[in-house]
C-alpha positions as CSV (number, residue, x, y, z in Angstrom):
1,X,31.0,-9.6,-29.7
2,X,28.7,-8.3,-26.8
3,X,25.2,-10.1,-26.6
4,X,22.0,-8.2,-26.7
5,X,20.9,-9.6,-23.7
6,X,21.5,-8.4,-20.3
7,X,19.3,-8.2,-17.0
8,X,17.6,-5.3,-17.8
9,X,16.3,-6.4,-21.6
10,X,14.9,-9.9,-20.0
11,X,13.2,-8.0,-17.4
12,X,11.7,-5.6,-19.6
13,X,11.0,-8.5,-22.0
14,X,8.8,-10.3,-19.1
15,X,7.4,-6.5,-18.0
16,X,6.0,-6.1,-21.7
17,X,4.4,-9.9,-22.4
18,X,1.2,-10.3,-22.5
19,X,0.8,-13.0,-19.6
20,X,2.7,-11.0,-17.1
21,X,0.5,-7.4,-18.2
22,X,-2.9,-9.7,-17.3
23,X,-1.9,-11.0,-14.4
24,X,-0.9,-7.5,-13.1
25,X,-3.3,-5.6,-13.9
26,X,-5.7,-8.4,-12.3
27,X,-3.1,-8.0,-9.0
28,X,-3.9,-4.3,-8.7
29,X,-7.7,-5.0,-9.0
30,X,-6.7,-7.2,-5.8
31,X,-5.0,-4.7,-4.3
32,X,-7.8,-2.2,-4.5
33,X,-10.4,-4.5,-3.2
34,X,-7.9,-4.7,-0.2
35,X,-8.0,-1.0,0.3
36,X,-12.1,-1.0,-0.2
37,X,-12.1,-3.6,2.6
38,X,-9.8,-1.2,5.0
39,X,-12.1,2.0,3.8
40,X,-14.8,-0.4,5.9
41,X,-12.8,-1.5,8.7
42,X,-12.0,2.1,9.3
43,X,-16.0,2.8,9.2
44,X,-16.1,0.2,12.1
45,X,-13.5,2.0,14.3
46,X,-15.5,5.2,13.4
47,X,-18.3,4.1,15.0
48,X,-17.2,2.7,17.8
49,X,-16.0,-0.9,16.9
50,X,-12.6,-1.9,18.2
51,X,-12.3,-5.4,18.0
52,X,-11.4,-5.6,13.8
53,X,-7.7,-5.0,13.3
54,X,-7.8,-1.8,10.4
55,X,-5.3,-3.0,8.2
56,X,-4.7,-4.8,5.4
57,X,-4.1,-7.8,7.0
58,X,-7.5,-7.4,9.1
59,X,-8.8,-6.8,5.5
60,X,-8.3,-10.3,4.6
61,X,-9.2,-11.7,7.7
62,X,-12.4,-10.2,7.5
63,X,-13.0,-11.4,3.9
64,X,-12.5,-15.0,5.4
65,X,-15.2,-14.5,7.7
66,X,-17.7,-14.3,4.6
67,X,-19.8,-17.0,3.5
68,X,-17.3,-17.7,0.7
69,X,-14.1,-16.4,2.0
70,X,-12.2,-19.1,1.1
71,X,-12.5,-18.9,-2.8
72,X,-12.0,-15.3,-2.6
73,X,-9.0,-15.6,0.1
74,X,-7.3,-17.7,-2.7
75,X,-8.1,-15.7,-5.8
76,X,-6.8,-12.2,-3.9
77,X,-3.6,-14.3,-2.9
78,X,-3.1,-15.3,-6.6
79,X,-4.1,-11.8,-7.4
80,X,-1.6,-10.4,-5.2
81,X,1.7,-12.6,-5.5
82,X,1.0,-11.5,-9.3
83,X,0.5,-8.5,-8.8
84,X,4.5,-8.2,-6.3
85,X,6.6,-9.5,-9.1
86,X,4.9,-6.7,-11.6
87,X,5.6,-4.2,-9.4
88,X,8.6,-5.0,-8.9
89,X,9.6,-5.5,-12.9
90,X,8.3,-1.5,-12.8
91,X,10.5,-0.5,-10.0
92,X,13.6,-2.2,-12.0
93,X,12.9,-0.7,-15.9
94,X,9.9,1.5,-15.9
95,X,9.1,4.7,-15.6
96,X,10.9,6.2,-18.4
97,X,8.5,8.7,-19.3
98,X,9.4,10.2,-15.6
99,X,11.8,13.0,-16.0
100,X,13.7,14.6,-13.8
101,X,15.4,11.3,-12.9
102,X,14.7,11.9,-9.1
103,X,11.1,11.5,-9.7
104,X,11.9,8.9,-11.8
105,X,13.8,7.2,-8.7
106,X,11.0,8.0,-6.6
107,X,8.0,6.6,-8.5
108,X,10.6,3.2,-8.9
109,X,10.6,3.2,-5.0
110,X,7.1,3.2,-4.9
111,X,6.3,0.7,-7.2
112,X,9.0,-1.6,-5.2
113,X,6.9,-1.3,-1.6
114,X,3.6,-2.0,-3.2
115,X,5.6,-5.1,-4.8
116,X,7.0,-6.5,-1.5
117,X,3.3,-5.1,0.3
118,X,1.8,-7.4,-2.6
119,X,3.9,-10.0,-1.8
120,X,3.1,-10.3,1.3
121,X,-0.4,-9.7,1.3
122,X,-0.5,-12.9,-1.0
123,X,1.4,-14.6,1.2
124,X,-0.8,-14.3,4.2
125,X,-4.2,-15.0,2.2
126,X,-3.2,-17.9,1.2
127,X,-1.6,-18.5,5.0
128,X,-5.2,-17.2,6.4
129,X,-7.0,-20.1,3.9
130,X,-4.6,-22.8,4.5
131,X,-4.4,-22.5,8.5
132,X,-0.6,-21.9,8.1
133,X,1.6,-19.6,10.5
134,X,2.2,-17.0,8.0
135,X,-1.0,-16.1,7.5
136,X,-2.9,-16.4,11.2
137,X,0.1,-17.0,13.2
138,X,2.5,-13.6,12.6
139,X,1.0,-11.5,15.1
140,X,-0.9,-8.0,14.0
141,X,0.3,-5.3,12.0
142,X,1.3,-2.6,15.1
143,X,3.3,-6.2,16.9
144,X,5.3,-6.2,14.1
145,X,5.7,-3.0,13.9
146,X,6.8,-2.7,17.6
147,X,9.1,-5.6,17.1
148,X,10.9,-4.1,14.1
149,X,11.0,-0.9,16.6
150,X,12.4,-2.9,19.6
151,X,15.1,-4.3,17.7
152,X,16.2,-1.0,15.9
153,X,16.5,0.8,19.2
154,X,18.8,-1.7,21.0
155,X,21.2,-0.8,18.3
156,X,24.3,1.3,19.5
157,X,23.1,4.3,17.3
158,X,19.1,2.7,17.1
159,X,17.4,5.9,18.3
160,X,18.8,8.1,15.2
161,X,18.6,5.2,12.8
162,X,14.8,5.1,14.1
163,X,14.4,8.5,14.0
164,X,16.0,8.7,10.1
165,X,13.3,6.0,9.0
166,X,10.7,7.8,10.6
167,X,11.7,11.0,8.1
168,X,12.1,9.0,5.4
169,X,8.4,7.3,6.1
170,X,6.9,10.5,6.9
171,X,8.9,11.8,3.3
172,X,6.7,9.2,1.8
173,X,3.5,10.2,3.2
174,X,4.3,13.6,2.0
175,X,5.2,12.8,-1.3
176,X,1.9,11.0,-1.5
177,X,-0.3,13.9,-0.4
178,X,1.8,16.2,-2.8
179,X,1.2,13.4,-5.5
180,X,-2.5,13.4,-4.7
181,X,-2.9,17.2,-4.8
182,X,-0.7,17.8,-8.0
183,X,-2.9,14.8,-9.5
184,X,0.7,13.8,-10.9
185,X,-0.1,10.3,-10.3
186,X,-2.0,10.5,-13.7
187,X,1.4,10.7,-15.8
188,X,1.5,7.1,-15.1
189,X,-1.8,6.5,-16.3
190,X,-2.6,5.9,-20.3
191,X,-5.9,7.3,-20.6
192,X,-6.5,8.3,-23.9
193,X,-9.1,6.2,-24.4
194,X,-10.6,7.2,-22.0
195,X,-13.7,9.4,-22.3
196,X,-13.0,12.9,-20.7
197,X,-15.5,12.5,-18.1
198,X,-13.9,9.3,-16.9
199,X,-10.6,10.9,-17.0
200,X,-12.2,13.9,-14.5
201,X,-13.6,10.9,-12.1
202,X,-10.5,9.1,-12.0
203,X,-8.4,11.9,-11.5
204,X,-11.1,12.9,-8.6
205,X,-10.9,10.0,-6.9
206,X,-7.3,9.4,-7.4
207,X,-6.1,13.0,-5.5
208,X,-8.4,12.3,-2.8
209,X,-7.2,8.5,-2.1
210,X,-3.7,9.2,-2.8
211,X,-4.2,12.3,-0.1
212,X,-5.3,9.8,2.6
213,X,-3.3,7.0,2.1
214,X,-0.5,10.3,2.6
215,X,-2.3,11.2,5.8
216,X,-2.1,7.2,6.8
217,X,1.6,6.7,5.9
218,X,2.5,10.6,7.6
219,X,1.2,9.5,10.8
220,X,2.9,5.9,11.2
221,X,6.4,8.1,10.5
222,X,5.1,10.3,13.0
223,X,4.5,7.3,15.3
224,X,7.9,5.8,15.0
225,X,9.4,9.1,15.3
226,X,7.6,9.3,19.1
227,X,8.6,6.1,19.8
228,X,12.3,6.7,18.9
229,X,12.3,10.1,21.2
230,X,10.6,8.7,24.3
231,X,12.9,5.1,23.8
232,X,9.8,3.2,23.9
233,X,8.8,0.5,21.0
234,X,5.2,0.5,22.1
235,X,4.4,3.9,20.8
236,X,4.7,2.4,17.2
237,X,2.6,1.0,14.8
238,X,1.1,0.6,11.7
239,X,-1.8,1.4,9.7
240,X,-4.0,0.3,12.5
241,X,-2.4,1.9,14.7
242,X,-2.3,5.1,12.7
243,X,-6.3,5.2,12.1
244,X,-6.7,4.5,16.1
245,X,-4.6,7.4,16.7
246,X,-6.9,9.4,14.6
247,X,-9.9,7.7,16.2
248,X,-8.3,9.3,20.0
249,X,-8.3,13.0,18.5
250,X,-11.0,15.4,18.7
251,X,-13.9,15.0,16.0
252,X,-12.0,11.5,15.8
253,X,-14.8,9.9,14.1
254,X,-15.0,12.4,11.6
255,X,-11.9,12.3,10.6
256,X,-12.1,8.2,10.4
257,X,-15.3,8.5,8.4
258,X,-13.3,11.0,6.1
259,X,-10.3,8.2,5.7
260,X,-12.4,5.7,4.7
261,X,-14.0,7.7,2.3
262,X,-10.2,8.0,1.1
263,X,-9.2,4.6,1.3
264,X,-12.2,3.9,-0.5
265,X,-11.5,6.0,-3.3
266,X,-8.0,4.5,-3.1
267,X,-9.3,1.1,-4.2
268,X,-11.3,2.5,-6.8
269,X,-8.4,4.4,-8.5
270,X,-6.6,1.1,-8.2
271,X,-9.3,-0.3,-10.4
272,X,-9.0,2.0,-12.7
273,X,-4.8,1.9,-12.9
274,X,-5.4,-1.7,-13.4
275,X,-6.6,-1.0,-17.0
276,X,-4.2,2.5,-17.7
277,X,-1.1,1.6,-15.6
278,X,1.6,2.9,-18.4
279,X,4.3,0.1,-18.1
């Protein structure tokens, strides 16, 4: 006699109960504020402010330097660790209505990055409200970066492994601007309740975040991929590094200006998945 339970059914089971559903869909509302609060930092660069690190990490750290940064440092780390292990129940059972099974595969991989990226954006609020090392002690987004980088290249074969990531991340990026133009991304969306006007505005601001977080992801692939052909980790980086890249190019600020108006719209179409995420 076989039981009915297996991996699979419990994870579904804690996917579909109502506890688990709140607590998500309060994580993604987290996760857009984050992106909000980069759509600013990205404004700074824009105009000429370098000092704020234009990530999500510097997105939290600038949160804690408001007047009640703390209380809002630990509700976005609740928020967030919530929001990972959600994600990640997606990435393992979800997606069902996604057919041909490649996307399917796809939209699963997806959904497990924003879980670990949830994760550990959790993580370091809490470590930016407590004092501890995780959270103000790790070193900025392009270090680690560079680190990861370092170590990939003093592998025997690290230049082509690098080089493979950087595809595969740059895949990603493209896959989100394809997403974003398609408006696919609204398959995974229940909005039937929605009014149709609401539907047009999420779906507006959904193509044109998706498209610039695309752009973002595209041009840390395209980072790593300069850094594996020239040998040198210190060409790499991450977000921050990507929009400071942009910032260097001609009409720099404009385009800055432009991906904050993106990232922006990001966190707003997050807000709105938070109520009409299909699970």
């Amino acid at each position: 006699m076989t039981s009915t339970s297996s991996p699979a059914n419990t994870a579904r089971s804690v996917k579909n109960s109502s506890a688990m559903i709140v607590l998500g869909r309060a994580g993604m509302v987290c996760y857009g504020i984050v992106y909000v609060i980069v759509a600013y930092l990205a404004l700074r660069i824009s105009f000429g402010d370098n000092g704020k690190q234009a990530d999500q990490k510097g997105a939290l750290q600038e949160i804690a330097t408001t007047t009640f940064g703390d209380v809002m440092l630990w509700v976005l780390g609740i928020g967030l660790l919530a929001f990972g292990p959600w994600q990640l129940l997606l990435a393992a059972v979800s997606y069902q209505w996604r057919t041909p099974k490649r996307k399917r595969t796809t939209k699963r991989i997806g959904a497990a990055i924003r879980g670990i990226t949830g994760l550990a954006l959790g993580v370091a609020a809490i470590g930016i409200v407590t004092g501890s090392r995780s959270g103000s002690g790790s070193g900025s987004g392009n270090e680690k970066e560079q680190t990861f980088t370092a170590k990939v290249l003093e592998l025997p074969v690290g230049r082509l492994l690098l080089g493979v990531i950087a595809l595969v991340v740059i895949g990603f990026g493209a896959a989100s601007v394809y997403s974003g133009a398609r408006r696919s991304f609204m398959k995974d969306l229940d909005t039937s309740e929605l009014p149709s006007g609401t539907r047009s505005w999420v779906a507006g601001i959904g193509m044109v975040g998706y498209i610039a977080k695309g752009v973002a992801v595209g041009i840390v692939g395209v980072l790593l991929g300069i850094a594996a052909l020239h040998r040198n980790p210190g060409q790499a980086g991450g977000l921050d590094a990507a929009l400071r890249t942009l910032a260097g190019q001609p009409f720099g600020s404009v385009l800055l200006v432009v991906m904050a108006i993106g990232f922006a719209a990001f966190g707003g179409y997050c807000f709105a998945a938070a109520k009409s995420q299909r699970i």
